[in-house]
Residue, then its C-alpha position, 0 to 999 in steps of 0.5 A: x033159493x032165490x033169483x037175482x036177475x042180471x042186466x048187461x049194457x051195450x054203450x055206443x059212444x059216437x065219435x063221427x063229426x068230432x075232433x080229435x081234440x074234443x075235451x068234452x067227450x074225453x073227459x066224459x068218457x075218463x069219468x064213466x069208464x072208472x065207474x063202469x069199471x069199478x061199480x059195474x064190472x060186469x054189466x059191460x057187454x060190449x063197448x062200440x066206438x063209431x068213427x075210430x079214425x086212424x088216431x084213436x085205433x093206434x092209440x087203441x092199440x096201445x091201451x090193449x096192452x093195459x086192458x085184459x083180453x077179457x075186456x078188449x074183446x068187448x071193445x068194438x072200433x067201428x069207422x061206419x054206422x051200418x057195421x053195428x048191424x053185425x053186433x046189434x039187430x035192428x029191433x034193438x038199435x036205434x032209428x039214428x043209427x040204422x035200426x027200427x027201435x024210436x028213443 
């Protein structure tokens, strides 16, 4: 019998210091979530969204009734930085957001 050794991913996408209209990472985003979606639909282990203001979670909202729990319960809205220690320890999160790991 052989082993097949599977890998999962953490994606913070950092929204803070961007503007509601921000094409650039929306487009980025519609672009790489199909392709997660479709080519790796198991690799996601969790998705976090750093500054979710009050817009994004309402729409947010609204998208949960198009998503399976299963994958609502990997997206994680976040307004501050130093709620990801809650979900990631600090060995594994990067200096930029509050963790010891250099990248």
């Amino acid at each position: 019998m052989s082993y097949v050794e599977t890998y999962q991913l953490s994606v913070i996408y950092d929204r803070r210091d961007m503007a509601d209209s921000d094409d650039v990472s929306k487009e980025t985003m519609k672009k790489f979530m199909p392709i997660l979606q479709d080519y790796y639909p198991e690799t996601l282990k969790s998705f976090y969204v750093l500054g979710a203001n009050l817009l994004y979670r309402a729409l947010w909202k609204i998208a949960t009734i198009f998503v399976s729990k299963r994958t609502e319960q990997k997206i994680h809205l976040l307004e501050e930085v130093d709620k990801l220690e809650y979900f990631i320890t600090k060995d594994n999160l990067d200096e930029a957001y509050g963790g010891s790991l250099k990248i």
